[in-house]
N, C-alpha and C positions, 0 to 999 in steps of 0.2 A: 779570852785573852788574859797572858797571867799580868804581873803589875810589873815586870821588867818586859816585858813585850809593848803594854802601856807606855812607859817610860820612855823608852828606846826609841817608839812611834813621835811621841810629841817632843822628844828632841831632833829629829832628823827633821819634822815639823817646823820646828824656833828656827834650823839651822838655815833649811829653803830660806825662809822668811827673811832672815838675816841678809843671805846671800841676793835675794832680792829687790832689798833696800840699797847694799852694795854698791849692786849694777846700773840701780836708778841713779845714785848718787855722781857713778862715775859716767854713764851718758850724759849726765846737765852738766858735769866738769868737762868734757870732751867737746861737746856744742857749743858752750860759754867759750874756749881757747880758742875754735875752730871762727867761731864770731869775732872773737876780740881781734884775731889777724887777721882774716877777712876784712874789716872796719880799719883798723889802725895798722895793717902791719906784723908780719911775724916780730918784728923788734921789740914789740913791747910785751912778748911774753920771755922778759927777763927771769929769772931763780925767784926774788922778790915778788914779781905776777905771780907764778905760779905756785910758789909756797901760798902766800893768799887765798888762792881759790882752791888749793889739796885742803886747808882749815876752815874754810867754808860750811856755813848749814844749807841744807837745800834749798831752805828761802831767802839766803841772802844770793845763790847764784841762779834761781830763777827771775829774783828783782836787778840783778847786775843785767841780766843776759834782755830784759825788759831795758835797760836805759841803755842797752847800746845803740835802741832804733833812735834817739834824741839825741845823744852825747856828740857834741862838738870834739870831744879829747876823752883822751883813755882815763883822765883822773875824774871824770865829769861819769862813769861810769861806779867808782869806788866812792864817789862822794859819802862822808855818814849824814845821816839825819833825815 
């Protein structure tokens, strides 16, 4: 295998990879909305909601999409700390 055959291999490699992080990211984003109206209501995924959770890391909307089974209210969800 010459070194652009190399090259070429473990970037289409990084790329999958990337692409796979992606779709994981936007599944936990699509469950999280899907939950949050389910629970509260399509109304409260306002522009605000969901700019929010498009900035999101994947561990703060696996920990959101965990306090939706507790939350009395949608801000009881976003709480920090």
């Amino acid at each position: 295998m010459t070194l652009a055959e190399r090259l070429l291999s473990r970037g289409k490699q990084e790329g999958r990879q990337e692409g796979r992080q992606e779709g994981r990211q936007e599944g936990r984003l699509m469950v999280l909305e899907l939950l949050l109206a389910k629970r509260f209501g399509q109304h409260v995924l306002d522009i605000r909601v969901q700019e929010r959770l498009r900035r999101a890391t994947p561990e703060q909307l696996d920990l959101w999409a965990e306090r939706i089974l507790d939350a009395s209210r949608v801000e009881d969800v976003f709480v920090e700390g």
